[in-house]
KOLDO-884596 format. One record per residue (C-alpha): residue number from 1; residue in three letters; x, y, z. Coordinates in Angstrom, 2 decimals. Each point is the difference from the previous one (the first is absolute). Layout:
% residues N
num, residuo, px, py, pz
NUM, ala, X, Y, Z $
...
This chain:
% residues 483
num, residuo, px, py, pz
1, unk, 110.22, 99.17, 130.25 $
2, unk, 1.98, 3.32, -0.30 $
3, unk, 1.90, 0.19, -3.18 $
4, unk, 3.62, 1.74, -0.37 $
5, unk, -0.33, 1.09, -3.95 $
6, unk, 2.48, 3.14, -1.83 $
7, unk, -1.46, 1.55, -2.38 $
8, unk, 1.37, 1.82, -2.78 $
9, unk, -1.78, 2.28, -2.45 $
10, unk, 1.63, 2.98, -1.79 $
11, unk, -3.45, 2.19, 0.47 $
12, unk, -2.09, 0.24, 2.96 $
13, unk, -2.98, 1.87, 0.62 $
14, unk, -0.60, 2.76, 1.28 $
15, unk, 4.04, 0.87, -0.03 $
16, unk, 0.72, -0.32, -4.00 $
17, unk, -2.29, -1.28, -2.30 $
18, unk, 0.15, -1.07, -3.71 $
19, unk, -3.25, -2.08, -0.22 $
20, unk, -1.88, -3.17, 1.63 $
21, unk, 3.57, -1.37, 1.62 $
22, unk, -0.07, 2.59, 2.23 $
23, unk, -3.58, -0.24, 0.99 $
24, unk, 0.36, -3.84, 0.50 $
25, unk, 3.43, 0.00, 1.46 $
26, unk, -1.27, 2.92, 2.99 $
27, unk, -3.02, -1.72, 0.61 $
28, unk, 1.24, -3.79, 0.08 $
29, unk, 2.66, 1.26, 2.17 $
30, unk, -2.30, 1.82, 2.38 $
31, unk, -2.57, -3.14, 0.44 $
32, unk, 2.32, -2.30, 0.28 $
33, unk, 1.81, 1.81, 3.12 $
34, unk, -3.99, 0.44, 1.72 $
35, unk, -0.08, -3.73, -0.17 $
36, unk, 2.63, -0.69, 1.77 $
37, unk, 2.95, -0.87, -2.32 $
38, unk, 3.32, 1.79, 0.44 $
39, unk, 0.47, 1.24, -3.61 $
40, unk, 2.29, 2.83, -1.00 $
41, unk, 0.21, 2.04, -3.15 $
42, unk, 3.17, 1.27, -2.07 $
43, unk, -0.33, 2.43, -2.75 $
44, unk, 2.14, 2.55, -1.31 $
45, unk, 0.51, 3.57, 1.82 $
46, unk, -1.26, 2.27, -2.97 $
47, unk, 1.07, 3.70, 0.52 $
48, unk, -3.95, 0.59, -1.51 $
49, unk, -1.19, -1.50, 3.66 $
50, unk, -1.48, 2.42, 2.24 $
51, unk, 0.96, -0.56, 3.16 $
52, unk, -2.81, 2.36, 1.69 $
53, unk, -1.77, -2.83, 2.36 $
54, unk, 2.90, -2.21, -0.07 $
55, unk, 1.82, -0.74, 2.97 $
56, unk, 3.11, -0.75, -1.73 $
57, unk, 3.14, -0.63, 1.51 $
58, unk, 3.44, -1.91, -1.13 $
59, unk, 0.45, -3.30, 1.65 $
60, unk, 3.25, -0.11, 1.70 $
61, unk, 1.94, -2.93, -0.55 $
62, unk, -1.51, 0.18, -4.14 $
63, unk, 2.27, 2.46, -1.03 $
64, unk, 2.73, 0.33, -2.77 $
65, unk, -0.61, -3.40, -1.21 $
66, unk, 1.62, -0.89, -3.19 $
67, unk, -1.37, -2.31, -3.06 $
68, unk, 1.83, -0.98, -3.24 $
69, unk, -2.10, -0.49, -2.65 $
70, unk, 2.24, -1.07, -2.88 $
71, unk, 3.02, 2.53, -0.43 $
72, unk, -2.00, 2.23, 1.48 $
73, unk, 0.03, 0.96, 3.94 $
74, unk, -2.78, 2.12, 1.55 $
75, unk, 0.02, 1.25, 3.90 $
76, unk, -3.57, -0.01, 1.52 $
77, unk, -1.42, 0.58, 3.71 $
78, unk, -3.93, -1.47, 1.27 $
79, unk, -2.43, 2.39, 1.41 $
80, unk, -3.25, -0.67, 2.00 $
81, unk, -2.90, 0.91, 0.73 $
82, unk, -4.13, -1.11, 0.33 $
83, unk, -1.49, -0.91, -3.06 $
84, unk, -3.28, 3.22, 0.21 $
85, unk, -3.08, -1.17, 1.40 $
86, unk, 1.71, -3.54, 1.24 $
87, unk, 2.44, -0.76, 2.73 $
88, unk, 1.84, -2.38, -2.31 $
89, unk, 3.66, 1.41, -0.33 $
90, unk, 1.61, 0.73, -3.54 $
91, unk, 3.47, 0.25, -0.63 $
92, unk, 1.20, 2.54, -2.70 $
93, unk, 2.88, -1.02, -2.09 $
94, unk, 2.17, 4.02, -0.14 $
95, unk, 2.25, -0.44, -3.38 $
96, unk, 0.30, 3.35, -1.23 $
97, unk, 2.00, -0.91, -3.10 $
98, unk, -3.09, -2.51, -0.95 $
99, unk, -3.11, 1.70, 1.84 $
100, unk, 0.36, 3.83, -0.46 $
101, unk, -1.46, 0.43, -2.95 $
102, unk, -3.12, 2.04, -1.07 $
103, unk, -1.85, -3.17, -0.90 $
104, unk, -0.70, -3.33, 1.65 $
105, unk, 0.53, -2.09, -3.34 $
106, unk, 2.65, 0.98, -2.56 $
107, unk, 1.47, -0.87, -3.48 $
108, unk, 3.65, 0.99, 1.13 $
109, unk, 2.83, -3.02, -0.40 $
110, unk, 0.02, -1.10, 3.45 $
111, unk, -3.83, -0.03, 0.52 $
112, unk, 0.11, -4.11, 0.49 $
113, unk, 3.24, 0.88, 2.64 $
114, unk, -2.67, 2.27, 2.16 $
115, unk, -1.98, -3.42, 0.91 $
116, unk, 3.04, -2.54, -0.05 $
117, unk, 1.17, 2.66, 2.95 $
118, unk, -3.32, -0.13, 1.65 $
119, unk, -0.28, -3.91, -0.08 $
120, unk, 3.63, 0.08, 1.48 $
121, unk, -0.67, 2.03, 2.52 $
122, unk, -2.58, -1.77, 1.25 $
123, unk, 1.27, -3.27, 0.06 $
124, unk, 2.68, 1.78, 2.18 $
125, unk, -2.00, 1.46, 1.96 $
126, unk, -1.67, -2.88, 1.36 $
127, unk, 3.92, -1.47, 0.72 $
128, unk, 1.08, 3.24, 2.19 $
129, unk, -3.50, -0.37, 1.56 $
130, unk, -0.01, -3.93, 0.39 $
131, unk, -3.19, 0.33, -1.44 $
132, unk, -0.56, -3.74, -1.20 $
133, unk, -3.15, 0.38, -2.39 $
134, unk, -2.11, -2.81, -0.65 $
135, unk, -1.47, 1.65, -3.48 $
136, unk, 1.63, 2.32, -1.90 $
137, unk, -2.21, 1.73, -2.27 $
138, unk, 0.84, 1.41, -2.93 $
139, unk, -1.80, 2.13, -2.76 $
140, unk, 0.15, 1.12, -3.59 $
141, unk, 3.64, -0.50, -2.25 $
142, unk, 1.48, 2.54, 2.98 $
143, unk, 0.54, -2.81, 2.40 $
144, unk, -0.12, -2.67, -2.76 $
145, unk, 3.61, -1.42, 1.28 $
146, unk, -1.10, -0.37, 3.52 $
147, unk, -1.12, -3.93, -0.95 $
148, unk, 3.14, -1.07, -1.41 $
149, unk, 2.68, 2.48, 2.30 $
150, unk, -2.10, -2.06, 3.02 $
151, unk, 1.54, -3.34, -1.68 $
152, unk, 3.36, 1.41, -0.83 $
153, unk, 1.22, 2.71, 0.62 $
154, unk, -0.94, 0.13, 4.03 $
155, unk, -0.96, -4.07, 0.32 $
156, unk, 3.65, 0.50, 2.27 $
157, unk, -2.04, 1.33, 2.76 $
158, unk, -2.23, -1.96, 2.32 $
159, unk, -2.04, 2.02, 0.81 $
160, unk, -1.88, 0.14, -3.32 $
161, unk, 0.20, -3.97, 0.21 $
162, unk, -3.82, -0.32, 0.28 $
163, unk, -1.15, 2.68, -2.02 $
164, unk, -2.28, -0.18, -2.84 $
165, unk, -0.69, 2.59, -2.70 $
166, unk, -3.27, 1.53, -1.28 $
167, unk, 0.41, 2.19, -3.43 $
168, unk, -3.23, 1.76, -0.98 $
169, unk, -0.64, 1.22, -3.76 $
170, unk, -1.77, 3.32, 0.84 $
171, unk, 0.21, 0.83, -4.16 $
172, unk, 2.22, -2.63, -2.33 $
173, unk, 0.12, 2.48, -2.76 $
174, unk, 3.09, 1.87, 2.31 $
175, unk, 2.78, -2.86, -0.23 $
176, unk, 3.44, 1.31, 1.06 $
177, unk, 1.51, -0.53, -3.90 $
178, unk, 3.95, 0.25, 0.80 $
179, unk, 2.57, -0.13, -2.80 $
180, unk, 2.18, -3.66, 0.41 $
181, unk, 3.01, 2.35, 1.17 $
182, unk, -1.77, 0.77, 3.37 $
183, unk, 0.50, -3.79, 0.73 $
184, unk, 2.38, 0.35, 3.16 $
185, unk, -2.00, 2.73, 1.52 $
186, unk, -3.42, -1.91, 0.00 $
187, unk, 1.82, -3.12, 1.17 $
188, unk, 1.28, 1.03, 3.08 $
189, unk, 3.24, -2.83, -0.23 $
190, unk, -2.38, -2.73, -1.17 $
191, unk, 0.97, -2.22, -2.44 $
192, unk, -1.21, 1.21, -3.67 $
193, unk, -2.01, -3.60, -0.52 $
194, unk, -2.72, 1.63, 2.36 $
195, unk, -0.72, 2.75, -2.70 $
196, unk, -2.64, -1.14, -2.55 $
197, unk, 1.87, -1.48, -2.58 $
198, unk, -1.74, 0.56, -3.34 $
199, unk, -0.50, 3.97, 0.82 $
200, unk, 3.68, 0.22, 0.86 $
201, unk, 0.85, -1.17, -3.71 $
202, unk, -2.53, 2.56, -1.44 $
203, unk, 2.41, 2.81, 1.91 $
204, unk, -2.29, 0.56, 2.93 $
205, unk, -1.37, -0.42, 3.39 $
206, unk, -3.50, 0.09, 1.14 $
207, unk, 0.00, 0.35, 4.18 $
208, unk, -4.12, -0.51, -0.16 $
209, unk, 0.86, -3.30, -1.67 $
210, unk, 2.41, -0.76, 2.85 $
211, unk, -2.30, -0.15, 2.94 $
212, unk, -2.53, -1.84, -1.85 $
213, unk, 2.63, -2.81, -0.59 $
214, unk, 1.22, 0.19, 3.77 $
215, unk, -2.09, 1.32, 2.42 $
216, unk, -2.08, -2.81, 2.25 $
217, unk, -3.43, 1.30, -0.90 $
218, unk, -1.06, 2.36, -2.40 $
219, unk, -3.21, 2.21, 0.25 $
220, unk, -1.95, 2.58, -1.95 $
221, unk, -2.87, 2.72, 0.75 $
222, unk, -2.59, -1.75, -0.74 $
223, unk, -1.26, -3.51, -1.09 $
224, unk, -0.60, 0.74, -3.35 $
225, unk, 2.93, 1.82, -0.84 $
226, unk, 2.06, -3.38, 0.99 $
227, unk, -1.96, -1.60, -2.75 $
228, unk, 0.15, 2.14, -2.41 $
229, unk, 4.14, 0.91, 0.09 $
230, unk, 0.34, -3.48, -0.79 $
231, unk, -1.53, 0.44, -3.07 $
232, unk, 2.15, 1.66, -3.13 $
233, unk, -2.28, 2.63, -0.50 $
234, unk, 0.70, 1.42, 3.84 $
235, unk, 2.77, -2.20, 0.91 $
236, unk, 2.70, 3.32, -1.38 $
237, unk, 2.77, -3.17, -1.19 $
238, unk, -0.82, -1.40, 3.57 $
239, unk, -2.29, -2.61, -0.88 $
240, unk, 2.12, -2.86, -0.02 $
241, unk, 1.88, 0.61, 3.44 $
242, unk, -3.19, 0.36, 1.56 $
243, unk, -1.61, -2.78, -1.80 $
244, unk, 2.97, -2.18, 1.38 $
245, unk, -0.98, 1.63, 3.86 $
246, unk, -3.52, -0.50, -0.33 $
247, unk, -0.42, -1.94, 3.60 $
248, unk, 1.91, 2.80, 1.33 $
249, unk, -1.48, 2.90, -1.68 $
250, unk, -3.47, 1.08, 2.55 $
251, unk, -2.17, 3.20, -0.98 $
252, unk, -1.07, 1.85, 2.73 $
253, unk, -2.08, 3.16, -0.30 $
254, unk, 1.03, 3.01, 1.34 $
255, unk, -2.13, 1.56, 3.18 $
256, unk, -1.01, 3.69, -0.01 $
257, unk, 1.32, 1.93, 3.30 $
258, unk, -3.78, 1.14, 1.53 $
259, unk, 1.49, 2.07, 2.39 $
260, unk, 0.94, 2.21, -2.72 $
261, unk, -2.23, -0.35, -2.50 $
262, unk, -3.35, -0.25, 1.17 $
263, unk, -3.06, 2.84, -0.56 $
264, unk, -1.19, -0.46, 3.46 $
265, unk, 3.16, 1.46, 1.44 $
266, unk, 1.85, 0.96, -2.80 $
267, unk, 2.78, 3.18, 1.17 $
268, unk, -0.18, 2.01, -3.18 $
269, unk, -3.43, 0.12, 0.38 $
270, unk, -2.28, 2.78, 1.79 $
271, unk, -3.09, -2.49, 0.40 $
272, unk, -0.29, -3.50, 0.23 $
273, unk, -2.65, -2.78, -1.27 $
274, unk, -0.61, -3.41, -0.68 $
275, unk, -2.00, -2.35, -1.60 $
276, unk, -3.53, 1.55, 1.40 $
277, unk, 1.45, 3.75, -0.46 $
278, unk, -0.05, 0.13, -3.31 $
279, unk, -1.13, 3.79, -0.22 $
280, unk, 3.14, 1.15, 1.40 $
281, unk, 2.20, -1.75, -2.85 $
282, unk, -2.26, 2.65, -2.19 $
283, unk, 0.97, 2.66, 1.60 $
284, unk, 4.08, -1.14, 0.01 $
285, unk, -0.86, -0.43, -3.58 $
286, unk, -1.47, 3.45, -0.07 $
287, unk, 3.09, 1.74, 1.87 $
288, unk, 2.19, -1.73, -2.09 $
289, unk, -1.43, 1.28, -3.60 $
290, unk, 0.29, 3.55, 1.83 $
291, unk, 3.91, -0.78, 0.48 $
292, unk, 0.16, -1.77, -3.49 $
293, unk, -1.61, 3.42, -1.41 $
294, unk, -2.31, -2.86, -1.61 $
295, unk, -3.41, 0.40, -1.42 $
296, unk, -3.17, -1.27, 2.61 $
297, unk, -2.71, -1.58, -1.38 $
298, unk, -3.15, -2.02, 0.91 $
299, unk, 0.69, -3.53, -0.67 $
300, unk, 3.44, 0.28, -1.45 $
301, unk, 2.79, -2.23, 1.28 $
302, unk, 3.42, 0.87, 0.95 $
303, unk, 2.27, -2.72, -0.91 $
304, unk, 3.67, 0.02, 1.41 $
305, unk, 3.45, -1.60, -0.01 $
306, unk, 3.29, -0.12, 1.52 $
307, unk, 2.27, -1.63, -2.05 $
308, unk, 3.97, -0.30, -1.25 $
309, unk, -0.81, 1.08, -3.74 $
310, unk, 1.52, -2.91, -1.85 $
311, unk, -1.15, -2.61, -2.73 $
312, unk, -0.24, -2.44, 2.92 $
313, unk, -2.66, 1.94, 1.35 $
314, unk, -1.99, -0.04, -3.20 $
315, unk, 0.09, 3.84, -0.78 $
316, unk, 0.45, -1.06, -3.64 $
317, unk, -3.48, -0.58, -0.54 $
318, unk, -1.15, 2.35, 2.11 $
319, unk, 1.53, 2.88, -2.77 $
320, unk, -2.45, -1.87, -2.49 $
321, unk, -2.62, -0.59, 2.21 $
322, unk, -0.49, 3.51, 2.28 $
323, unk, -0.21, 2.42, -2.74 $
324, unk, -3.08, -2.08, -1.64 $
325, unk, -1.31, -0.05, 3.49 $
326, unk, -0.28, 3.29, 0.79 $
327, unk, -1.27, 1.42, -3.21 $
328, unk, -3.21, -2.81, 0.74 $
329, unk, -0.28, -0.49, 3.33 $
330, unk, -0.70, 2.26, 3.29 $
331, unk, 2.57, -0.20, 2.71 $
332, unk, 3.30, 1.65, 1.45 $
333, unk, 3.37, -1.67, 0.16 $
334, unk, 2.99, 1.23, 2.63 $
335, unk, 2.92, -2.15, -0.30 $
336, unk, 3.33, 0.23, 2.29 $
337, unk, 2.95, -1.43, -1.29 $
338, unk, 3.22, 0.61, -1.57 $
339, unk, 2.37, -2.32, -2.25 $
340, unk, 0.60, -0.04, -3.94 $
341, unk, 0.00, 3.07, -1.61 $
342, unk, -2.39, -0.71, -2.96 $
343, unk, -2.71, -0.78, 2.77 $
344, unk, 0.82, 3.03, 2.03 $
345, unk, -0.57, 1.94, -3.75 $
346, unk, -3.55, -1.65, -0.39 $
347, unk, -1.49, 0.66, 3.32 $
348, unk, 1.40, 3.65, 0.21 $
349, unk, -1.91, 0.14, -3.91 $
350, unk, -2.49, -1.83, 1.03 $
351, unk, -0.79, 2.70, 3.22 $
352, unk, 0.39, 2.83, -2.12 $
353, unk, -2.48, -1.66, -3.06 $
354, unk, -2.76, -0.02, 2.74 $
355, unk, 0.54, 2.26, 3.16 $
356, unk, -2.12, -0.31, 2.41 $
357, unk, -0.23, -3.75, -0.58 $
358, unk, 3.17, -1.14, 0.24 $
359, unk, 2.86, 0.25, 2.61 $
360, unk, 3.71, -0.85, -0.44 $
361, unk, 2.03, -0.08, 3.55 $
362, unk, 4.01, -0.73, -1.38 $
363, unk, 1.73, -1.57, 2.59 $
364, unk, -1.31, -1.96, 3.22 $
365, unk, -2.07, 1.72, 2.85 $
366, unk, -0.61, -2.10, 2.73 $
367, unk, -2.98, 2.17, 1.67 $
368, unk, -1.19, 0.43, -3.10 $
369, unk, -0.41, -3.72, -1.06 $
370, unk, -1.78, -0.83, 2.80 $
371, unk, -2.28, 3.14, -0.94 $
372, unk, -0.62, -1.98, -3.25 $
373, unk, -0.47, -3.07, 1.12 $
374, unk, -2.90, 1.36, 2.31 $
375, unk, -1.50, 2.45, -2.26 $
376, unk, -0.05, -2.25, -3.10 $
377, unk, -2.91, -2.03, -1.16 $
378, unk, 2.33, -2.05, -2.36 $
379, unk, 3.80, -1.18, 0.17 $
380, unk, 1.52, -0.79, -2.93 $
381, unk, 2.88, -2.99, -0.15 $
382, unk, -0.29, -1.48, -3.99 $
383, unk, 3.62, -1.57, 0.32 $
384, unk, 1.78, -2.35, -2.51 $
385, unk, 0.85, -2.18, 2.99 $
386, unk, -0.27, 1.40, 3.78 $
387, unk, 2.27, -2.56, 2.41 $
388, unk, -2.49, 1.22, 3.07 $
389, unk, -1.09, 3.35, 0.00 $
390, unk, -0.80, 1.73, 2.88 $
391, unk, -2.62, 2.76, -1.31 $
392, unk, -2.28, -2.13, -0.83 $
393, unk, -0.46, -1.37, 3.76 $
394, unk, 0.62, 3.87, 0.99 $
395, unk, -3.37, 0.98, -1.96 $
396, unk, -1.89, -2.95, 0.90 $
397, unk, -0.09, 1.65, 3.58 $
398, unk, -0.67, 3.12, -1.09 $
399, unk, -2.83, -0.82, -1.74 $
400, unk, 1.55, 1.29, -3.15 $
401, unk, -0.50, -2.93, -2.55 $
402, unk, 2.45, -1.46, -2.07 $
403, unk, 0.28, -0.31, -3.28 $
404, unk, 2.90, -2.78, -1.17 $
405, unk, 1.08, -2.55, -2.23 $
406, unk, 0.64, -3.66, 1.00 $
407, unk, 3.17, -0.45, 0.70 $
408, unk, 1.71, -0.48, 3.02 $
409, unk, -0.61, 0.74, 3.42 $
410, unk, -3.01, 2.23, -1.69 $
411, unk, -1.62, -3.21, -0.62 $
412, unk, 0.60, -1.09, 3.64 $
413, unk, -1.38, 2.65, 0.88 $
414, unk, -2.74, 1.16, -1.68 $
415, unk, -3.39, -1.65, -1.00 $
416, unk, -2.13, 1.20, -3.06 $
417, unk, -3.15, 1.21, 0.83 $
418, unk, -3.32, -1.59, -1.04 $
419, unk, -2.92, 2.09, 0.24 $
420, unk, -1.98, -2.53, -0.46 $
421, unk, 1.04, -1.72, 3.27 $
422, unk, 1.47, 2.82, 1.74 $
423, unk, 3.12, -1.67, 0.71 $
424, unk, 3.25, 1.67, -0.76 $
425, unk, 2.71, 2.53, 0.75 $
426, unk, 1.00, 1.51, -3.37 $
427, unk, -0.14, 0.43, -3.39 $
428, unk, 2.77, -2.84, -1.99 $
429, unk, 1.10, -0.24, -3.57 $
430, unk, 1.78, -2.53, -1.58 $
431, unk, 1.86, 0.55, -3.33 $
432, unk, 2.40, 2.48, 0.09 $
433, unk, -0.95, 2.13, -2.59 $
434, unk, -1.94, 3.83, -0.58 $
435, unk, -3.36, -1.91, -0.73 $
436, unk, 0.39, -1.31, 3.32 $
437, unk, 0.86, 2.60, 1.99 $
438, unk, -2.10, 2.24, -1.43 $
439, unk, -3.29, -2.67, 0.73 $
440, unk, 1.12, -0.28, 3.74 $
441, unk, 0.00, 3.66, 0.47 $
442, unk, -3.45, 0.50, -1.70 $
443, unk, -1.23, -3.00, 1.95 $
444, unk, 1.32, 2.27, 3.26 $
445, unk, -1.76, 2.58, -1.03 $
446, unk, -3.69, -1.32, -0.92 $
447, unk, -0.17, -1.90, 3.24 $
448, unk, 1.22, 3.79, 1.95 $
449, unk, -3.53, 0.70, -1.75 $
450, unk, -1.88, -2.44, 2.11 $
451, unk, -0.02, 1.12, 3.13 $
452, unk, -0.82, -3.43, 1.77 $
453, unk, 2.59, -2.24, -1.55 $
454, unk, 2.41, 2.82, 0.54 $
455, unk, -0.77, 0.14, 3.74 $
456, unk, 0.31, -4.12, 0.18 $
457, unk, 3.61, 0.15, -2.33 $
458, unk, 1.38, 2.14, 2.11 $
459, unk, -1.46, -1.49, 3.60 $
460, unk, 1.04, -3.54, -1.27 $
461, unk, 3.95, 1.55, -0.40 $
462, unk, 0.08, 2.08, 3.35 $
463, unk, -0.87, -3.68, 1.50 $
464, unk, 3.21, -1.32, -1.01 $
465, unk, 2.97, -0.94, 2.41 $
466, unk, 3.20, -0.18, -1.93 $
467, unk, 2.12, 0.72, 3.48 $
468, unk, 3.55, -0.19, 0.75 $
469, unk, -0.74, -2.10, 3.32 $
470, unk, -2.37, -2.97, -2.35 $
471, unk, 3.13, 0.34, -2.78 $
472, unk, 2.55, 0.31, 2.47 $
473, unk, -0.78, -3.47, 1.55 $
474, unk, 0.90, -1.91, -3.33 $
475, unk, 3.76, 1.35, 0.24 $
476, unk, 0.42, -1.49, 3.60 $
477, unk, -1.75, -3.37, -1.32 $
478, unk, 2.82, 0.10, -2.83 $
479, unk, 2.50, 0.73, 1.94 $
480, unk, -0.74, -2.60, 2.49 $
481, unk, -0.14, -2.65, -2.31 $
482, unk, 3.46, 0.99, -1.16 $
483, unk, 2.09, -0.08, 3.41 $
């Protein structure tokens, strides 16, 4: 059965992207559309898009439109075009007063108006295109409203009579935290009971906490993660709504996009490999310590990452735990990333305390993340809690082994290897602490030392299948179920 969904996301890859939501939201879209469904995509017109391989053009009767959002009125007009590498179409939401700006996410006043406009807009653009979609899926506190605007606001029209809403949590620490006085804008002419009544006398407004109360089914990135935010300890103050939508609440683990990250016909690459080609990963690994300007030595790993540098991501032990390392241990590190300054500081102090063993990239490099993900022996992920992860998955094809704490979708996705029984696909700690971290890495490291268990680790993870057509087939079951 062919599905009409709308889905809304305020990143996609490979137009803008912030983190995972656009990674999830691209490929989801993409998969969906190859198996049939009619799904279409709106997200913001960012003046940072680069329209070189677009085929963008303005749709005609989507022009000038007008939205009120509170006391505030904003003029917007739709453009279109193929989502890259799919032929499922995209529709760009052009506000310049909202989407001109030199960043996707903000911290300016009206940052929560920039996705109240985008959820607008495309409920209105399914009305001017009598588009009547079965699911409308949501994602993240942007389109938090969608839920309860699809019971108020536009339950007037018929032709959203029969549809159902999906909201996915793609991270629940990023809420949409709106002072009370916002009330009328996030409300859309809905009566003020629908707002959660408790946070409304603290003097606020949580939009996350919003489509967790109202939308029809709520999912997550992976199983674990749905277990786990129900918990106070991940649950961010949004335990007990979840807790109270437990039989609607469904984890499902992300899928990894093969076409584009996959060794054996990886782009960025100038050779290929797989599983039984192991010798050419060496010599990636090789070319890449040239680029690096890193040291080569016999039998000394390269471990990598490609991370946001927050707290989330566990880079607080890893300022304890890497300069201990280094000083006893043999191996190279080259990290990409960018985020809070004081972990910017370390890395760029930690590369100049040992050149020629360390590398610091600042900022994101596509080409070259896929150059680390192939030329590493190690990939590095100790997070304080990880809602999926998609590196993890990334290196397991590579052959690059991963090195992560049990949380989240790591923990779907990752097995901790026994050398005893050579089954296993990475190296897993537990506690979140330097102790721990620091044993996981050394554990990585003595089995890089034995060159048989090595070679099974890393075959056992190149065999795994975390695809977006095996994932993409539990949305459609969901969905089903729902209409």
């Amino acid at each position: 059965m062919s599905l009409r969904i709308c889905f809304i996301s305020a990143e996609t890859a490979p137009l803008a992207k912030a983190g995972g939501l656009a990674d999830v939201s691209g490929a989801l879209v993409k998969y969906l559309h190859a198996a049939g469904h009619d799904i279409r995509l709106f997200m913001p017109a960012y003046s940072s898009i680069d329209p070189r391989g677009l085929d963008l053009h303005p749709v005609q009767f989507l022009q000038g439109l007008s939205v009120r959002i509170g006391e505030y009125s904003y003029t917007f007009s739709v453009l279109t075009s193929l989502l890259p590498g799919s032929s499922a179409r995209i529709y760009l939401i052009d506000c310049p007063a909202l989407f001109h700006r030199s960043a996707i996410y903000g911290s300016a006043p009206d940052e929560h108006r920039r996705f109240l406009l985008l959820t607008h807009a495309a409920f209105l653009c399914c009305q001017k295109m009598a588009f009547a979609p079965q699911i409308l899926h949501c994602n993240d506190w942007h389109t938090a409203m969608a839920p309860l605007w699809l019971r108020t606001a536009y339950r007037w029209d018929r032709l959203f009579e029969h549809t159902r809403s999906v909201f996915t949590i793609h991270n629940i620490g990023y809420q949409g935290v709106l002072d009370a006085a916002a009330a009328s804008e996030v409300l859309a002419g809905a009566d003020p009971r629908h707002l959660h009544q408790d946070d409304l006398r603290t003097g606020r407004i949580n939009m996350l906490r919003h489509a967790l109360m109202y939308a029809d089914l709520v999912t997550t990135v992976s199983p674990t993660y749905a277990r786990e935010i129900q918990t106070p300890e991940y649950g961010m103050g949004m335990e007990g709504t979840l807790r109270n939508r437990a039989d609607s609440l469904v984890g499902i683990l992300n899928g990894v996009d093969y076409e584009e990250w996959d060794p054996r016909h990886d782009r960025h690459l100038p050779r290929h490999y797989g599983a039984n080609q192991l010798g050419i990963k060496g010599e990636l690994k090789q070319q890449l310590l040239q680029r690096l300007q890193l040291q080569s030595a016999a039998h000394r790993p390269l471990i990598g990452s490609v991370s946001r540098l927050a707290t989330q991501k566990g880079f607080d032990l890893l300022m304890e735990s890497l300069p201990v390392l280094l000083e006893a241990r043999d191996f190279n590190l080259a990290l990409l990333g960018s985020g809070e300054a004081r972990y910017e500081a370390f890395f760029r102090e930690l590369q100049q305390r040992w050149p020629g063993r360390v590398s610091f990239h600042n900022g994101y490099h596509d080409e070259l993340a896929h150059w680390i993900e192939a030329g590493s022996d190690m990939f590095l992920m100790p997070s304080r809690y990880e809602p999926c992860g998609l590196n993890q998955m990334y290196s397991l094809r590579y052959g690059t082994v991963p090195i992560v704490r049990r949380t989240g979708g790591l923990a779907d996705s990752v097995q901790h290897f026994d050398a005893a029984t050579g089954q296993g696909t990475g190296v897993m700690f537990n506690d979140y602490n330097t102790g721990a971290v620091s044993w996981a890495i050394a554990t990585a490291l003595d089995l890089y030392q034995n060159r048989g268990a090595w070679r099974r680790l890393v075959q056992n993870g190149m065999a795994q299948n975390f695809s977006w057509n095996r994932q993409v087939r539990q949305y459609v079951d969901l969905y089903s179920r729902l209409i």
